[in-house]
C-alpha positions as CSV (number, residue, x, y, z in Angstrom):
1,X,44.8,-67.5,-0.5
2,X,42.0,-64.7,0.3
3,X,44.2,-61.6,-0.4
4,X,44.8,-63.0,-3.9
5,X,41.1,-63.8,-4.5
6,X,40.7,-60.1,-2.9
7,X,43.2,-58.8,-5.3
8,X,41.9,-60.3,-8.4
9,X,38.3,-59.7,-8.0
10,X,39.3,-56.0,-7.3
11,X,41.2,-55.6,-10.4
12,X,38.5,-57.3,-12.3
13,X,36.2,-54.8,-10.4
14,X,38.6,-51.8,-11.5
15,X,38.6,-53.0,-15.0
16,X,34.6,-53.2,-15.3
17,X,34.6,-49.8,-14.2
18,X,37.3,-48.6,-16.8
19,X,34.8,-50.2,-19.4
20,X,31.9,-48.0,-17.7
21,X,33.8,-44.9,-18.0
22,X,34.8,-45.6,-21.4
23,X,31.3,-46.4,-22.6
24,X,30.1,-42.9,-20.7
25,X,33.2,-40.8,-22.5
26,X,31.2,-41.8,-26.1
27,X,28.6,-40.0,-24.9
28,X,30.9,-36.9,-24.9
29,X,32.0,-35.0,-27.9
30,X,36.1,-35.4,-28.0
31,X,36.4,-37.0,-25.0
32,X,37.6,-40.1,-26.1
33,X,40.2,-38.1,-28.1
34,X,41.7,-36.5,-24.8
35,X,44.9,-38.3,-22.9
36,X,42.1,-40.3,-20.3
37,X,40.4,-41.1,-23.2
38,X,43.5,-42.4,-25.2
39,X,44.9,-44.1,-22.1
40,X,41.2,-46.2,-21.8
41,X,41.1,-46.6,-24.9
42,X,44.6,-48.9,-25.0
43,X,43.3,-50.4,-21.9
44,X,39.9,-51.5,-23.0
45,X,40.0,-51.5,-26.1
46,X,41.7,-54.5,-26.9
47,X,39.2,-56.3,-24.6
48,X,36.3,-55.0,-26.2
49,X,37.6,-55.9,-30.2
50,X,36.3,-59.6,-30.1
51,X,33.4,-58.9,-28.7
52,X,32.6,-55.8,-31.1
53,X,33.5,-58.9,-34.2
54,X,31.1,-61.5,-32.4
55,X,28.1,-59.2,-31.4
56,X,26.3,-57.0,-34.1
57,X,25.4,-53.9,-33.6
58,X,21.5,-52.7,-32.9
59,X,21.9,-49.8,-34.7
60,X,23.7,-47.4,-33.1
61,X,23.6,-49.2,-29.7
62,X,26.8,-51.6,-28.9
63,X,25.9,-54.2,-26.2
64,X,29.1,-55.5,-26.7
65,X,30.3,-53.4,-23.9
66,X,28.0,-54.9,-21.5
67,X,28.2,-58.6,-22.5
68,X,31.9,-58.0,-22.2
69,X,31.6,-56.3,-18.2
70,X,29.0,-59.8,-17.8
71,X,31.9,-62.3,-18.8
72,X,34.0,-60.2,-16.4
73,X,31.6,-61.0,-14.0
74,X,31.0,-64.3,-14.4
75,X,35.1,-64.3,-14.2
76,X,34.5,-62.8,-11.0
77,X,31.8,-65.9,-9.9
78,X,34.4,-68.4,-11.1
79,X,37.9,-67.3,-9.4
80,X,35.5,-67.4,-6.1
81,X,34.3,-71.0,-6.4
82,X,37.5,-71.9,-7.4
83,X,39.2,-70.4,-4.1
84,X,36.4,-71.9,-2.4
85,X,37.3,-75.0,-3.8
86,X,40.9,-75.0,-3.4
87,X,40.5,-73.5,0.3
Protein backbone atom coordinates (compact mmCIF):
# COMPACT_ATOMS: atom_id res chain seq x y z
CA UNK A 1 0.00 0.00 0.00
CA UNK A 2 3.28 2.27 0.65
CA UNK A 3 4.99 1.73 -2.82
CA UNK A 4 1.75 3.13 -4.41
CA UNK A 5 1.57 6.16 -2.08
CA UNK A 6 5.50 6.28 -2.98
CA UNK A 7 4.65 6.09 -6.58
CA UNK A 8 2.06 8.58 -6.69
CA UNK A 9 3.56 11.28 -4.56
CA UNK A 10 6.69 10.88 -6.86
CA UNK A 11 4.83 11.42 -9.99
CA UNK A 12 3.02 14.28 -8.45
CA UNK A 13 6.61 15.41 -7.36
CA UNK A 14 7.88 14.87 -11.09
CA UNK A 15 4.92 16.72 -12.44
CA UNK A 16 5.49 19.93 -10.08
CA UNK A 17 8.90 20.03 -11.30
CA UNK A 18 7.82 19.79 -15.12
CA UNK A 19 5.59 22.96 -14.23
CA UNK A 20 8.94 24.61 -12.71
CA UNK A 21 10.86 24.03 -15.66
CA UNK A 22 8.13 25.15 -17.88
CA UNK A 23 7.58 28.42 -15.93
CA UNK A 24 11.79 28.88 -16.10
CA UNK A 25 11.76 28.10 -20.18
CA UNK A 26 9.42 31.61 -20.41
CA UNK A 27 12.01 33.25 -19.14
CA UNK A 28 14.08 32.18 -22.32
CA UNK A 29 13.71 33.55 -25.65
CA UNK A 30 12.42 30.41 -27.99
CA UNK A 31 12.76 27.99 -25.58
CA UNK A 32 9.41 27.09 -25.20
CA UNK A 33 9.33 26.79 -29.06
CA UNK A 34 12.16 23.94 -28.98
CA UNK A 35 11.09 19.97 -28.88
CA UNK A 36 11.45 20.03 -24.61
CA UNK A 37 9.59 22.98 -24.84
CA UNK A 38 6.78 21.54 -27.05
CA UNK A 39 6.80 18.17 -25.25
CA UNK A 40 6.11 20.40 -21.68
CA UNK A 41 4.04 22.29 -23.12
CA UNK A 42 1.44 19.14 -24.09
CA UNK A 43 2.22 17.96 -20.64
CA UNK A 44 1.49 20.99 -18.60
CA UNK A 45 -0.29 22.78 -20.43
CA UNK A 46 -3.49 21.32 -20.28
CA UNK A 47 -3.08 21.43 -16.43
CA UNK A 48 -2.38 24.85 -16.25
CA UNK A 49 -5.56 26.18 -18.87
CA UNK A 50 -8.21 26.26 -15.99
CA UNK A 51 -6.31 27.83 -13.77
CA UNK A 52 -4.97 30.54 -16.36
CA UNK A 53 -9.37 31.09 -16.91
CA UNK A 54 -9.94 31.25 -13.06
CA UNK A 55 -6.91 33.46 -11.89
CA UNK A 56 -6.16 36.94 -13.52
CA UNK A 57 -3.20 37.91 -14.45
CA UNK A 58 -1.04 40.77 -12.29
CA UNK A 59 0.25 42.19 -15.17
CA UNK A 60 2.65 40.41 -16.74
CA UNK A 61 3.06 37.98 -13.72
CA UNK A 62 0.92 34.57 -13.93
CA UNK A 63 0.50 33.07 -10.38
CA UNK A 64 -1.54 30.60 -11.91
CA UNK A 65 1.49 28.43 -12.24
CA UNK A 66 2.11 28.39 -8.59
CA UNK A 67 -1.48 28.07 -7.27
CA UNK A 68 -1.59 25.15 -9.65
CA UNK A 69 2.07 23.32 -8.19
CA UNK A 70 0.01 24.28 -4.39
CA UNK A 71 -3.16 22.19 -5.40
CA UNK A 72 -0.64 19.58 -6.47
CA UNK A 73 0.55 19.72 -3.19
CA UNK A 74 -2.15 19.77 -1.25
CA UNK A 75 -2.94 16.47 -3.62
CA UNK A 76 0.18 15.32 -2.32
CA UNK A 77 -1.14 16.01 1.74
CA UNK A 78 -4.37 14.24 0.78
CA UNK A 79 -3.26 10.79 -0.92
CA UNK A 80 -1.03 10.62 2.47
CA UNK A 81 -3.86 10.86 5.01
CA UNK A 82 -5.81 8.81 3.01
CA UNK A 83 -3.11 5.86 2.97
CA UNK A 84 -2.75 6.73 6.47
CA UNK A 85 -6.28 6.13 6.84
CA UNK A 86 -6.79 3.12 4.93
CA UNK A 87 -3.46 1.56 6.40
Amino acid sequence: MWTLYTILSSLLSIYSFAIIIYIFMSWLPNARESSVGQLLAGIVEPYLEPFRRIIPSLGMIDISPIVAILVLRFADSGLLALFRMFA
